[in-house]
Structure formats: C-alpha cells, structure tokens
C-alpha positions as CSV (number, residue, x, y, z in Angstrom):
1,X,-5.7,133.0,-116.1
2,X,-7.4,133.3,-119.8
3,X,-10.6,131.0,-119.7
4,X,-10.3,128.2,-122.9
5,X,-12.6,129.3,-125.5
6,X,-13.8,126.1,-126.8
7,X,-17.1,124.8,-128.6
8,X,-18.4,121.6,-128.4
9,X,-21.0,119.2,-130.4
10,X,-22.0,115.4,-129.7
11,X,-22.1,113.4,-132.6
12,X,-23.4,109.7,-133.0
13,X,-23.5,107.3,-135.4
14,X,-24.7,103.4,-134.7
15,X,-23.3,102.8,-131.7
16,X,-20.4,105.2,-131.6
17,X,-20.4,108.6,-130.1
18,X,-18.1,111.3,-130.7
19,X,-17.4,114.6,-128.1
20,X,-15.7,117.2,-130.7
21,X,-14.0,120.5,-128.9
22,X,-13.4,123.5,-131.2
23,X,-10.7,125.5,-130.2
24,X,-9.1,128.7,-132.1
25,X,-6.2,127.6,-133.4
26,X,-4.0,126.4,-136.4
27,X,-5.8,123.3,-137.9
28,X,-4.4,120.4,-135.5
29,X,-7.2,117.2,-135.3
30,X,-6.8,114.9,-133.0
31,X,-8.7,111.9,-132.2
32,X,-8.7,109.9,-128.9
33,X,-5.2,111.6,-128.3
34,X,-3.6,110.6,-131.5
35,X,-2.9,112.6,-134.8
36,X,-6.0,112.3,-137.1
37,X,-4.3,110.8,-139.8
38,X,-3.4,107.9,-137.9
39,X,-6.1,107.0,-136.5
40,X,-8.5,107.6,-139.7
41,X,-6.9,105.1,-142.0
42,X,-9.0,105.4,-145.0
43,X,-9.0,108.3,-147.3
44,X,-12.7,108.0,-147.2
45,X,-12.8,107.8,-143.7
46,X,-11.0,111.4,-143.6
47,X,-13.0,113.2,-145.6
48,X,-16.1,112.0,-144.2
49,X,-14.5,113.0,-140.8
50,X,-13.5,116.6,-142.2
51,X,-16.5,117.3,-144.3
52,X,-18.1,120.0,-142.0
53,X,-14.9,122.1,-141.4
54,X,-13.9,121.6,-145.4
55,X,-18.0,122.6,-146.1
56,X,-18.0,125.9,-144.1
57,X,-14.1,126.3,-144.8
58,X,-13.1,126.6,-141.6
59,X,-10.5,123.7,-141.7
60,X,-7.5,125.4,-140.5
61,X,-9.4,128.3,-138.1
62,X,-10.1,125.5,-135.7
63,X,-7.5,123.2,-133.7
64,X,-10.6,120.0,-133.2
65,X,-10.0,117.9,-129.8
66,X,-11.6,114.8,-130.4
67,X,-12.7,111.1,-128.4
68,X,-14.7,108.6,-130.2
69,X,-16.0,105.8,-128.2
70,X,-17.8,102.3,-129.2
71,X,-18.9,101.1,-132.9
72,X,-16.1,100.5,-135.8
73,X,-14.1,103.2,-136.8
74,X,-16.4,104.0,-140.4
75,X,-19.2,104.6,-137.9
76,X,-16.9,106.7,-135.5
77,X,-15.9,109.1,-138.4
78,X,-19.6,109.9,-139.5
79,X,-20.2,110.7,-135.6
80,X,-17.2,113.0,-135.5
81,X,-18.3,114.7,-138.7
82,X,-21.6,115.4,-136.9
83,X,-20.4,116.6,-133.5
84,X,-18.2,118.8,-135.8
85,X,-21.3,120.4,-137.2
86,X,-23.4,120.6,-134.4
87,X,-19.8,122.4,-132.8
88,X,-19.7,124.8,-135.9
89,X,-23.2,126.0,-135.2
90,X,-22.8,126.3,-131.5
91,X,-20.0,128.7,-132.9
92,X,-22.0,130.5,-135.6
93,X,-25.5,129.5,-135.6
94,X,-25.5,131.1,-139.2
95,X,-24.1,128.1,-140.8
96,X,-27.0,125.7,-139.4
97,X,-28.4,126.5,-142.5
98,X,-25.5,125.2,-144.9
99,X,-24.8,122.2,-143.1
100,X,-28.5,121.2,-142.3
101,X,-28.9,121.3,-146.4
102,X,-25.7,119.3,-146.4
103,X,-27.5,116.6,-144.2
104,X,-24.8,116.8,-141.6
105,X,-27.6,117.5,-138.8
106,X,-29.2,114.6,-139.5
107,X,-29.2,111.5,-136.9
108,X,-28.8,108.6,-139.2
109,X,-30.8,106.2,-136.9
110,X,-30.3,103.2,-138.5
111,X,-29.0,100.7,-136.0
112,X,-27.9,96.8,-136.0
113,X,-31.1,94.7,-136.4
114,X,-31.7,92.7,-133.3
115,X,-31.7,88.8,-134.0
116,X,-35.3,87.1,-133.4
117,X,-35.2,84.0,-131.2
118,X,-35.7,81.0,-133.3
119,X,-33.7,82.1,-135.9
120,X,-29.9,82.0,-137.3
121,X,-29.9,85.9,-137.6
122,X,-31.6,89.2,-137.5
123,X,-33.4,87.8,-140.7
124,X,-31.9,84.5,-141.7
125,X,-34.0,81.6,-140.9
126,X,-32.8,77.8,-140.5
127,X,-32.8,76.1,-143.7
128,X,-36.1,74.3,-144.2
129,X,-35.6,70.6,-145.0
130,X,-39.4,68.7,-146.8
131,X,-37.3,65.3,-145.6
C-alpha cells in the first residue's frame, strides 16, 4: 500500500486552532468535513483563509484537509491561513521567506481581555454616582 504523502501545519488565532493537511492533489478545501465555501461564509473570510496557497500560487497543487476547533469563525479562518503557511514550508522550506515577509508566520497573540473583579467588564467600570 502507497504511504499518504501529506504535510501538516498548526495554526492559531485567539482561541481557535486549526490542523491543516496538504495533500497532492487537484485544489479540493475542506473544512471540519464540509466544502470550504460553505463553511467560510464571507468573501473576506475566504480569502483570508486562502491567502498562503493564492501567495505562493500553489492553490490548486494542493487538495487542503482541514478541522478548526474553538473561537468564532473570523478567528478560525486567520488560524487556517497560518497552519496553511506553516504546512507550505514544511513542504518547501524555501517559501518561509515569502510568507514570513507576508506576516503569515506571525502568532497574533492578542487574546480576549480578562474582566477585573469589581468591575462591569474587562475595562468598563460601574458608573460613578457624587449623590
């Protein structure tokens, strides 16, 4: 039996992380088991998901096996477009160089600010009353 050739990058974003499989093939993306166009609603949510493929043009080299778990789905595409990076330079470590210029390398740590106790919010404060 033929082994799978496969590579595979972790991408996270918030609180969702994203376990991307590149496998030779025609172009197919799927996420979570479901055609990527139906699960990625928003055209900007697409091409955010898309970006490193479309960047080292390797779009429809690559059939991309994808499952996203936790955050909202704007967070899970920006973690799928990073395990799609970190995938493409597991395959040719040549294009680290394009995508790391490209920012798609890049952990954006920001996270959810925690809310403080005596407080309404991470930063909002009860309304102050003189009387």
């Amino acid at each position: 039996m033929a082994e799978l050739v496969q590579y595979y990058g972790t991408g996270r974003r918030k609180s969702a992380i994203a376990r991307v499989f590149l496998r030779p093939g025609s172009g197919e993306f799927k996420v979570n088991g479901k055609p990527f166009a139906e699960y990625f609603v928003t055209e900007q949510q697409r091409v955010s998901a898309r970006r490193a493929l479309v960047l080292a043009e390797l779009l429809s080299t690559f059939d991309v096996v994808t499952t996203v778990r936790g955050g909202g789905v704007a967070a899970q595409a920006d973690a799928v477009k990073m395990g799609s990076a970190r995938a493409l330079v597991v395959f040719n470590p040549e294009l680290r160089k394009l995508l790391k210029s490209e920012n798609l390398l890049t952990r954006d740590a920001r996270q959810k600010e925690r809310k403080k106790y005596g407080q309404r919010g991470a930063r909002a404060r009860f309304q102050f009353s003189k009387r």
